[in-house]
SEKOLVO-405764 format. One line per 8 residues: number of its first residue (from 1); their letters; for each residue x, y, z of N, C-alpha, C, O. Coordinates in Angstrom, 1 decimal, padded with zeros to 4 digits. Layout:
// residues N
NUM = A = X Y Z X Y Z X Y Z X Y Z | ... $
//
This chain:
// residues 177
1 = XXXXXXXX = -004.3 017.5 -040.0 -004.6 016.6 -038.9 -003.6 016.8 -037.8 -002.5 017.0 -038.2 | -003.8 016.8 -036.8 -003.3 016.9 -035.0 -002.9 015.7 -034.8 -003.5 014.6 -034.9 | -001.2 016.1 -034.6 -001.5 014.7 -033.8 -000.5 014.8 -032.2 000.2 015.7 -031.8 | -000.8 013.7 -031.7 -000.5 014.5 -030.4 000.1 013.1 -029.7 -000.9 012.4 -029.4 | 001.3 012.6 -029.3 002.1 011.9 -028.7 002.4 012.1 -027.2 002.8 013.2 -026.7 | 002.1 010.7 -026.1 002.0 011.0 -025.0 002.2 009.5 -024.5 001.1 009.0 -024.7 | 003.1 008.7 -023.9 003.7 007.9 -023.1 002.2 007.5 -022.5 001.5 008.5 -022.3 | 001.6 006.3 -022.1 001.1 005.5 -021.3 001.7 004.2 -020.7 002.7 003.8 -021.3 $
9 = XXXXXXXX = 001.3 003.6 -019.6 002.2 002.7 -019.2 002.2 001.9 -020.1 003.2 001.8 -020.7 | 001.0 001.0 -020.6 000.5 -000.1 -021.8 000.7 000.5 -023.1 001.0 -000.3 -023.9 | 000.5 002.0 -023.5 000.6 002.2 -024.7 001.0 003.8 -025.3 001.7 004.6 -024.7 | 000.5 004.0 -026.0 000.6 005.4 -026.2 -000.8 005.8 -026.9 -001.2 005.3 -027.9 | -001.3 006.9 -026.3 -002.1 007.7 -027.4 -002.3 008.6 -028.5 -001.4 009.5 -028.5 | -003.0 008.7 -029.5 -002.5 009.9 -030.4 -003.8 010.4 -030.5 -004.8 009.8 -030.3 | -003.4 012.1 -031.1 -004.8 012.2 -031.2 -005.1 012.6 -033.0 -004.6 013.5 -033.6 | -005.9 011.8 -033.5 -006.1 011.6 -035.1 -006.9 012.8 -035.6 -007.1 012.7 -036.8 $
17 = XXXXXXXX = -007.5 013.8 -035.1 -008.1 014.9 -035.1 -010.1 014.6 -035.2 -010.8 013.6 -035.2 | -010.4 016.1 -035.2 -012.1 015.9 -034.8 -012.1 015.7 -035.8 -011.2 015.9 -036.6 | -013.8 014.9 -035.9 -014.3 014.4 -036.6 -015.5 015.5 -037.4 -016.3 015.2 -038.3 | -015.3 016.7 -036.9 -016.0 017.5 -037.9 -015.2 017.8 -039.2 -015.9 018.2 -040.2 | -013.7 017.6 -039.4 -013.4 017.4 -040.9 -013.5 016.5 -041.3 -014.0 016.5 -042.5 | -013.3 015.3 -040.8 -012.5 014.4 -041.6 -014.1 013.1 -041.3 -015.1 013.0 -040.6 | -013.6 012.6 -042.1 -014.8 010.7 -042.1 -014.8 010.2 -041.1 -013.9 010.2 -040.2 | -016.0 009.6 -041.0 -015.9 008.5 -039.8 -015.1 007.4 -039.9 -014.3 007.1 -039.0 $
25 = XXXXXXXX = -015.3 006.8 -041.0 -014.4 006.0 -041.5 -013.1 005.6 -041.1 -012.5 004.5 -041.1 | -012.5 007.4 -040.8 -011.2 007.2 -041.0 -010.5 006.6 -039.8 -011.1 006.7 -038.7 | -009.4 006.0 -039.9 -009.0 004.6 -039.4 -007.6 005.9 -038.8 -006.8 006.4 -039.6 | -007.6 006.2 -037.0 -006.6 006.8 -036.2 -005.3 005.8 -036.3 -004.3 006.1 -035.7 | -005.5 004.9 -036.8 -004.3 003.9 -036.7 -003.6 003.9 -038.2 -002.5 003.4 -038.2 | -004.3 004.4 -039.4 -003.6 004.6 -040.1 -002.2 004.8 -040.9 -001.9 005.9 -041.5 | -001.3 003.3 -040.9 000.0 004.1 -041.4 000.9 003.8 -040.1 001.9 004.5 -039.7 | 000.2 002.5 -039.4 001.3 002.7 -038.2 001.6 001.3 -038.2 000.5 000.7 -038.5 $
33 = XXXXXXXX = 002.7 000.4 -038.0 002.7 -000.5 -037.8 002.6 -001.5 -036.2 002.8 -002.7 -036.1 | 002.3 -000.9 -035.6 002.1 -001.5 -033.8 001.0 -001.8 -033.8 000.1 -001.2 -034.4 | 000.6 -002.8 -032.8 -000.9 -003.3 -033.0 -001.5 -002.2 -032.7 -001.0 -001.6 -031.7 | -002.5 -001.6 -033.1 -003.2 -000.5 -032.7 -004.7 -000.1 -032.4 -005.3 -000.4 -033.5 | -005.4 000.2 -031.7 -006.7 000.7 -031.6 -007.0 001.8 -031.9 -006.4 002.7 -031.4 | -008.1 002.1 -032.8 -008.6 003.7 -033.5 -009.9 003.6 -032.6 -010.8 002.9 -033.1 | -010.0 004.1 -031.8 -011.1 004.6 -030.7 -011.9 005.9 -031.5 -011.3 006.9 -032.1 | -013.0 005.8 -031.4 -013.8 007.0 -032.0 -014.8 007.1 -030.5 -015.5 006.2 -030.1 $
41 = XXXXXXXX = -014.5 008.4 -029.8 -014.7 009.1 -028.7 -016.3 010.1 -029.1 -016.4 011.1 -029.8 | -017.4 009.5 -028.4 -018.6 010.6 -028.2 -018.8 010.9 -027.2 -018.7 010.1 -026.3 | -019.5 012.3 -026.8 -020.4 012.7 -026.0 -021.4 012.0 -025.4 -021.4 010.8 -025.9 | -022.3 012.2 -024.6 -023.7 012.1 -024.4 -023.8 012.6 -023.0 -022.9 012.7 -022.1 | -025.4 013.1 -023.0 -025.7 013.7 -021.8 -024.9 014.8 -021.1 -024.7 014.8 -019.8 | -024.3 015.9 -022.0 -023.6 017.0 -021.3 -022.3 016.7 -021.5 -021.7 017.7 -021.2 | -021.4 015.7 -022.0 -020.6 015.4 -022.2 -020.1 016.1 -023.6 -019.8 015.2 -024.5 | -019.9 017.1 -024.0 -019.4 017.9 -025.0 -018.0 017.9 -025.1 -017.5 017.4 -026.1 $
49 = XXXXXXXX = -017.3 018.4 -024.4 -015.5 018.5 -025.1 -014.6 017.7 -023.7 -015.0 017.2 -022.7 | -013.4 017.8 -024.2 -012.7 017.4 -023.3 -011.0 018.1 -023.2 -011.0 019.0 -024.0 | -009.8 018.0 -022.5 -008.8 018.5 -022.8 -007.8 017.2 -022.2 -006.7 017.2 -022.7 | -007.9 016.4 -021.6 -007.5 015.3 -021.3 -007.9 014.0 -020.8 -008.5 013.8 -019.7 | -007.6 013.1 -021.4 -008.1 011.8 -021.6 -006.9 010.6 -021.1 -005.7 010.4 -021.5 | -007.7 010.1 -020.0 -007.2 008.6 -019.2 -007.7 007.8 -019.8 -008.9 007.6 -019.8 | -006.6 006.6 -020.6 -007.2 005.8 -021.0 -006.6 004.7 -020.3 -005.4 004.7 -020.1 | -007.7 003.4 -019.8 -007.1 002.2 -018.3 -007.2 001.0 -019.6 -008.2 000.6 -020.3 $
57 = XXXXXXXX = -005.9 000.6 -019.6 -006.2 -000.5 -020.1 -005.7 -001.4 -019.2 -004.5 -001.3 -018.9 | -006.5 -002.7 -018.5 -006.4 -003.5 -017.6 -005.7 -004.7 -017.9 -006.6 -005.3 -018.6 | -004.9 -005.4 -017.8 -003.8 -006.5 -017.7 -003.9 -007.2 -016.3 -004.1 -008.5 -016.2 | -003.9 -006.3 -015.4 -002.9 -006.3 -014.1 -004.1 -006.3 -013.0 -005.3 -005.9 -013.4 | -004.0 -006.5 -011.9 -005.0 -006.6 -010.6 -005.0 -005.0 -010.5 -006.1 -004.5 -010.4 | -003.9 -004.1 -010.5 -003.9 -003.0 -010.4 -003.5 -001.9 -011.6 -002.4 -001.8 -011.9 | -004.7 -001.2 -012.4 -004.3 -000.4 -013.5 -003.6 001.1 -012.9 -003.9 001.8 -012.0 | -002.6 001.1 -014.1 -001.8 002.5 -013.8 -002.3 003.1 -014.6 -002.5 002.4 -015.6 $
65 = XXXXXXXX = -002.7 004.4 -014.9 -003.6 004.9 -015.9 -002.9 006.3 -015.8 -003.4 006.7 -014.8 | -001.8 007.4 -016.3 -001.4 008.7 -016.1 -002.7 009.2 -017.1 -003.4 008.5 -017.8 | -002.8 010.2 -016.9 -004.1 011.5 -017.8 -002.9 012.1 -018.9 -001.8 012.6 -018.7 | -003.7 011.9 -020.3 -002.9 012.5 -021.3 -003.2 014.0 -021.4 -004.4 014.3 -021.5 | -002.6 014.9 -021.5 -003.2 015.9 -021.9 -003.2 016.1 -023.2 -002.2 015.6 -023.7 | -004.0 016.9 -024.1 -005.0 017.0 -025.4 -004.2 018.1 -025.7 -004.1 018.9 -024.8 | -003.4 018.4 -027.0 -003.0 019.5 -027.7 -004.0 021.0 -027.4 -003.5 022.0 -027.1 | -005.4 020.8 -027.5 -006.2 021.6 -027.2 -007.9 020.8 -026.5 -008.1 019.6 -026.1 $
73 = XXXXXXXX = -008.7 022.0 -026.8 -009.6 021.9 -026.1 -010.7 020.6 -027.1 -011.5 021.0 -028.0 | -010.8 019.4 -026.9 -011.5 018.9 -028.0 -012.8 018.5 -027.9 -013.1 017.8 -027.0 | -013.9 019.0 -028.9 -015.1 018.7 -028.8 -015.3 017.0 -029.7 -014.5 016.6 -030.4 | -016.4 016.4 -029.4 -016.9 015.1 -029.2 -017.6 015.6 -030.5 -017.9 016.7 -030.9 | -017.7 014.5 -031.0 -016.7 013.4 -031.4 -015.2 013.4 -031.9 -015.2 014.3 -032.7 | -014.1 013.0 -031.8 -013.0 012.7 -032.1 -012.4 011.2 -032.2 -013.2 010.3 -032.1 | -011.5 011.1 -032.5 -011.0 009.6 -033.2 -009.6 009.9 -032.2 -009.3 011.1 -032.0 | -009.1 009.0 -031.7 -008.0 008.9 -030.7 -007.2 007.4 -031.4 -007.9 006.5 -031.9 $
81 = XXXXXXXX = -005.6 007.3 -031.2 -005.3 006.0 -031.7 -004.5 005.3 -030.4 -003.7 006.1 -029.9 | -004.7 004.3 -030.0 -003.7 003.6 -028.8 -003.2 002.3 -029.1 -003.9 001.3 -029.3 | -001.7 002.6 -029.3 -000.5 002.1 -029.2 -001.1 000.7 -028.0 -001.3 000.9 -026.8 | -001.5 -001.0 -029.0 -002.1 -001.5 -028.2 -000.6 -002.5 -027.8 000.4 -002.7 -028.5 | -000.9 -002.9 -026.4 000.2 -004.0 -025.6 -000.1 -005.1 -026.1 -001.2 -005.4 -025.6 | 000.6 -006.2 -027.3 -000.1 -007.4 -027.4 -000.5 -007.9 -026.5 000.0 -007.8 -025.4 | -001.8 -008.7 -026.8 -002.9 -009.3 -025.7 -003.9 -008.9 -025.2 -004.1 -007.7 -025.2 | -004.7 -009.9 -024.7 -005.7 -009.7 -024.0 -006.0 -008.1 -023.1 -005.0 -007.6 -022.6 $
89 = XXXXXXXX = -007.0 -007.6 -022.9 -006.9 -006.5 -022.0 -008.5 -006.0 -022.0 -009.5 -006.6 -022.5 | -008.5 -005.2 -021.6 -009.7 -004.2 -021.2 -009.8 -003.5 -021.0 -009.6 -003.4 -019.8 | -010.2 -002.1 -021.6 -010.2 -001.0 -022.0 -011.4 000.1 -021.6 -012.6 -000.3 -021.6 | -011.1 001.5 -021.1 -012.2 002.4 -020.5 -011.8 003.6 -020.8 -010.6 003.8 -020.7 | -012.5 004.5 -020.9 -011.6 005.5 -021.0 -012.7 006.5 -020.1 -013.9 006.4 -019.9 | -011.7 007.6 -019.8 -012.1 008.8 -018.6 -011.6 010.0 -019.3 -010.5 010.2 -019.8 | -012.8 011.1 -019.2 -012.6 012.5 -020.3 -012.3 013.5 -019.0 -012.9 013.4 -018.0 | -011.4 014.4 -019.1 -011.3 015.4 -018.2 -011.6 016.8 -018.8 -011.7 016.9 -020.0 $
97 = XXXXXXXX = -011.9 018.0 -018.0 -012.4 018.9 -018.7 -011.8 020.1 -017.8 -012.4 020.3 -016.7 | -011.0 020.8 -018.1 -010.1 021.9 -016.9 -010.1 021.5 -015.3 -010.5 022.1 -014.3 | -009.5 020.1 -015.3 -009.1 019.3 -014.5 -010.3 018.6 -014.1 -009.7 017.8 -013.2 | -011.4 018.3 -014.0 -012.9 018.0 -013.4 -012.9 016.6 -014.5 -012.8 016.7 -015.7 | -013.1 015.6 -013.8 -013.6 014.1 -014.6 -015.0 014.8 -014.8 -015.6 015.5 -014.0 | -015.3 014.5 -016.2 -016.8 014.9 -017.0 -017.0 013.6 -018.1 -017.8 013.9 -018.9 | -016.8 013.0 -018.2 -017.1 011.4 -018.9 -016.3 009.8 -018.6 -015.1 009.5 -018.4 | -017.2 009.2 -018.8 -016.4 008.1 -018.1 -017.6 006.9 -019.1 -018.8 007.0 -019.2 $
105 = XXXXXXXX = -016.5 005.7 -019.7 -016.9 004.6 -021.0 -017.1 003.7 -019.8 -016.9 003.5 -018.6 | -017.7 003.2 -021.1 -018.1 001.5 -020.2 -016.7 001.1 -020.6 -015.8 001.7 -021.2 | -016.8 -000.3 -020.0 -015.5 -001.3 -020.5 -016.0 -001.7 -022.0 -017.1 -001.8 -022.7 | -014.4 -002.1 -022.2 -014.3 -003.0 -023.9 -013.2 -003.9 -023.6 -012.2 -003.7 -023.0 | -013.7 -005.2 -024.3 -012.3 -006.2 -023.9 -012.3 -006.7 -025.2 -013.3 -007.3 -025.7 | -010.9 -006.2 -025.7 -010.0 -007.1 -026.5 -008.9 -008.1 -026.4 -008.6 -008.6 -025.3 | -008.4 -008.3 -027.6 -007.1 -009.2 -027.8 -006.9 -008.5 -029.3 -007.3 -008.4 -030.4 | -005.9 -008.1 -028.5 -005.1 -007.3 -030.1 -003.5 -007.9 -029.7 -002.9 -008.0 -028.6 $
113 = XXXXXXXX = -002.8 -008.3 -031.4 -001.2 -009.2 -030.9 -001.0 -008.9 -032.4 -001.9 -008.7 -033.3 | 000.6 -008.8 -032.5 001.0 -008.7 -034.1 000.8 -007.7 -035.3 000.9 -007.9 -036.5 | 000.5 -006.3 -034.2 000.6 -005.6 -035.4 -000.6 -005.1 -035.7 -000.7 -004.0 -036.0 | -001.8 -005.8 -035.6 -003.4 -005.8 -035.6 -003.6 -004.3 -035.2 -002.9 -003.6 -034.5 | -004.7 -004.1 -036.0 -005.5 -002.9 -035.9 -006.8 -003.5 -035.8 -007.3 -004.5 -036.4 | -007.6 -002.6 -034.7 -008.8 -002.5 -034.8 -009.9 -000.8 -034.6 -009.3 000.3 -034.5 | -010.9 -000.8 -034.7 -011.8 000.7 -034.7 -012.7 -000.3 -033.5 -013.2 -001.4 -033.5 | -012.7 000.9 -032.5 -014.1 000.7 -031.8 -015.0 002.2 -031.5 -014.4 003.2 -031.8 $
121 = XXXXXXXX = -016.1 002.3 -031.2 -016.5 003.0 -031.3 -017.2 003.3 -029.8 -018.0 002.5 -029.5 | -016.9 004.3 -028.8 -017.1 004.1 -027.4 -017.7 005.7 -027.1 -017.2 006.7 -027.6 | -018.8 005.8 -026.2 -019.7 007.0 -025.6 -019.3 007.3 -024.4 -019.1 006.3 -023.7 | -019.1 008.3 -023.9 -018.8 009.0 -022.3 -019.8 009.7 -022.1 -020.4 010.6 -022.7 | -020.0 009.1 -020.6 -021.6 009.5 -020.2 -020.6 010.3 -019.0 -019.5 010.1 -018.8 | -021.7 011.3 -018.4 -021.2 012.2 -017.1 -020.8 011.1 -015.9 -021.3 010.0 -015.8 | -020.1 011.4 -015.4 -020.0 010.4 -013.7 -021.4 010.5 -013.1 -022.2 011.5 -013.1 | -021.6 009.1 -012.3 -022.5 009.6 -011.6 -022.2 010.1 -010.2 -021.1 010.0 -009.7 $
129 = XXXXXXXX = -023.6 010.7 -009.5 -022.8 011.7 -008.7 -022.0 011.3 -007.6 -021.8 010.1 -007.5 | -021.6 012.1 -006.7 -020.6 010.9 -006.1 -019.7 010.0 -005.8 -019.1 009.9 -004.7 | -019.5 009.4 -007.0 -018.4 008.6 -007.3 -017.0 009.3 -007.5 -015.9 008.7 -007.4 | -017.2 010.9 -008.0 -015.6 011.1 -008.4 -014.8 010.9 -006.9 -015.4 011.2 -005.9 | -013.7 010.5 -007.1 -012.7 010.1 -006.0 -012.0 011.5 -005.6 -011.6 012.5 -006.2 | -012.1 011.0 -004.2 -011.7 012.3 -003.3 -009.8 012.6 -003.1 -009.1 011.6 -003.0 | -009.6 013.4 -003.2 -007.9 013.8 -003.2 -007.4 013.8 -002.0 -007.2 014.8 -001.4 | -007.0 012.6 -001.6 -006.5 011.9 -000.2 -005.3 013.2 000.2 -005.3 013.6 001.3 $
137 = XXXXXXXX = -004.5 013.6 -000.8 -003.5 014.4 -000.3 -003.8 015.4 000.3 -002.9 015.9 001.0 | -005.1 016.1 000.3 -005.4 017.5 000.4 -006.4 017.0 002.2 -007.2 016.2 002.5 | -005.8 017.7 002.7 -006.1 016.9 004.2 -007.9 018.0 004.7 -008.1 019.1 004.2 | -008.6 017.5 005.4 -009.8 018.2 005.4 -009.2 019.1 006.5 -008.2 019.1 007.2 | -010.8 020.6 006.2 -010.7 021.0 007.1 -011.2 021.4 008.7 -012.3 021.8 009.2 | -009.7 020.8 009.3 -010.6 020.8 011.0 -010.6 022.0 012.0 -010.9 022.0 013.2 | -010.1 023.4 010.8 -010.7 024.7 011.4 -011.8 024.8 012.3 -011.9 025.5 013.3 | -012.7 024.1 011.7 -014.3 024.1 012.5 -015.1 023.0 012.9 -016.1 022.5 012.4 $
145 = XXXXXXXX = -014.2 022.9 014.1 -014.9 021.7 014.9 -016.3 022.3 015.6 -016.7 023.3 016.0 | -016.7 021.0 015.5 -018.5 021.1 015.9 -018.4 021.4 017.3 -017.5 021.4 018.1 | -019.8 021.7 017.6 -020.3 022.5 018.7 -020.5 021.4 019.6 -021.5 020.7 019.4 | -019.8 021.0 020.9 -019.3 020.2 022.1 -020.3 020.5 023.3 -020.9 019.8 024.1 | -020.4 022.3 023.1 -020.6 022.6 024.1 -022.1 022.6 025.6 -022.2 023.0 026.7 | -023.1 021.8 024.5 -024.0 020.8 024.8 -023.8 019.5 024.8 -024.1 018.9 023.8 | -023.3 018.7 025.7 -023.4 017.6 025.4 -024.3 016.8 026.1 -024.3 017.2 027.3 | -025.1 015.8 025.8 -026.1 014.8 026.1 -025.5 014.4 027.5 -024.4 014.1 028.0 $
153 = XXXXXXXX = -027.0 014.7 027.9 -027.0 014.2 029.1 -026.3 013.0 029.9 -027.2 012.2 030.3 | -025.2 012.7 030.2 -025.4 011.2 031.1 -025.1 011.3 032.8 -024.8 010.2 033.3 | -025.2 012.2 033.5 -025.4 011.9 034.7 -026.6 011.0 035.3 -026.4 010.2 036.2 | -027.9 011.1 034.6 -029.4 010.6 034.6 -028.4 009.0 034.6 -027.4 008.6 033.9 | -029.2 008.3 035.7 -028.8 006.3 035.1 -029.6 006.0 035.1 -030.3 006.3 036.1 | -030.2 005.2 034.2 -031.8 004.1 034.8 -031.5 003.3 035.6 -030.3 002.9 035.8 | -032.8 002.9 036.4 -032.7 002.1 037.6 -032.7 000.6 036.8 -033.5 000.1 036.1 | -031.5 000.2 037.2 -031.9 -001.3 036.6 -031.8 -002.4 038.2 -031.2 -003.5 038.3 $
161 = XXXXXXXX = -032.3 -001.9 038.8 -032.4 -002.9 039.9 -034.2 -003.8 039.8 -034.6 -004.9 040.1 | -035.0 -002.3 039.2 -036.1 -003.0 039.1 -036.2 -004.5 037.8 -035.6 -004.6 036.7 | -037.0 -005.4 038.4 -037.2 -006.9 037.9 -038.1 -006.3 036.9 -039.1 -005.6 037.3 | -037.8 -006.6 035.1 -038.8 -006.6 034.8 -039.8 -007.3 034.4 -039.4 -008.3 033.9 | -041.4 -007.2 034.4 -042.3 -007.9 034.2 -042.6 -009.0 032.8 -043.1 -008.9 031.6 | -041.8 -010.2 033.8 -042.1 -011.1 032.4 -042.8 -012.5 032.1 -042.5 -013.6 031.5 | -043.8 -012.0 032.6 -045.4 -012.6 032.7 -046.5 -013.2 031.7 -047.4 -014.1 031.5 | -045.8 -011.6 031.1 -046.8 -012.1 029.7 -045.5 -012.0 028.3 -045.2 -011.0 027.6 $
169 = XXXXXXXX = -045.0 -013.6 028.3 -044.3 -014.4 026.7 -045.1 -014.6 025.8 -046.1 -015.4 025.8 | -044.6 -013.6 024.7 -044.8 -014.1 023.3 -045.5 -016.2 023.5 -045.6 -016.9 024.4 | -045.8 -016.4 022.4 -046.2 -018.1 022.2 -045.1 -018.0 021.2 -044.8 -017.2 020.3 | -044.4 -019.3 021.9 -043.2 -019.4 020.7 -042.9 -020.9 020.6 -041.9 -021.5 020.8 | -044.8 -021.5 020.3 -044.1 -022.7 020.0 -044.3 -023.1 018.4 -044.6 -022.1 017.7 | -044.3 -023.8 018.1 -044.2 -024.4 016.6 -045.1 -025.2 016.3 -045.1 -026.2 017.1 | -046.2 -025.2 015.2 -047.3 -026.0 015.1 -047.1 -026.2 013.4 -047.0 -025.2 012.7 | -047.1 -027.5 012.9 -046.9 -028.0 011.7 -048.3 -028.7 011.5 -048.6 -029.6 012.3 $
177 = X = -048.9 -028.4 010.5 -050.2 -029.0 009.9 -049.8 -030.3 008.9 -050.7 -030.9 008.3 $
//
């Protein structure tokens, strides 16, 4: 079994190895004493492997989430264990795949305190499209500014001296039966 240690702000991840050896059963928290979550990680819809996994667990108005990276390249299903922060929280996790977001969980809200273990069992569907977030640091490129060199007419003014014809109003009164 793999296991693979990596600092989160709220917790730490491990990774308990795929699930093509070993049982479903088997409990990533096994043998640890800190409150712990055994996450069992699937695919769906194209979502096949991964090499680094963000896991957000929410406390705070604002989550800090660093990207773990994966001893290797891992195919879905896998069992993952996280080092839980007593208390309340809310949990998601984001699959990366040679740097590209390629799955992304619904939410899960616990309360784990004291040591507690629990197993959840959570699916990573593809992003939808769109949504992956743009890399503010990397500035666009304004090599190729657009073509100026037509520009719309405005010498042309309409005549607004002419009165326009307002003779024939809408009926805008109100009739209650």
């Amino acid at each position: 079994m793999r296991t693979l240690c990596a600092p989160l702000l709220f917790g730490t991840l491990l990774l308990a190895g795929n699930l093509a050896g070993c049982s479903e059963d088997n409990d990533a928290c096994e043998g640890r004493p800190e409150t712990c979550l055994s996450l069992t990680l699937f695919g769906a819809s194209g979502v096949v492997a991964a090499d680094q996994l963000k896991v957000l667990i929410l406390r705070k108005e604002q989550p800090v989430s660093p990207s773990t990276p994966l001893s290797t390249v891992q195919d879905f299903p896998f069992k993952v264990a996280v080092l839980w922060p007593d208390g309340p929280g809310n949990l998601s996790v984001r699959s990366l795949l040679a740097g590209s977001l390629n799955g992304v969980s619904a939410e899960l809200s616990l309360d784990l305190r004291n040591g507690q273990h629990a197993q959840r069992k959570l699916t990573l569907f593809p992003p939808l499209p769109g949504t992956t977030p743009m890399d503010m640091a990397k500035p666009r490129d304004l090599s190729m500014l657009p073509d100026l060199s037509t520009p719309k007419d405005l010498t042309a003014t309409p005549d607004l001296t002419a009165t326009p014809d307002l003779s024939e109003l809408p009926d805008l009164t109100v009739t209650t039966d």
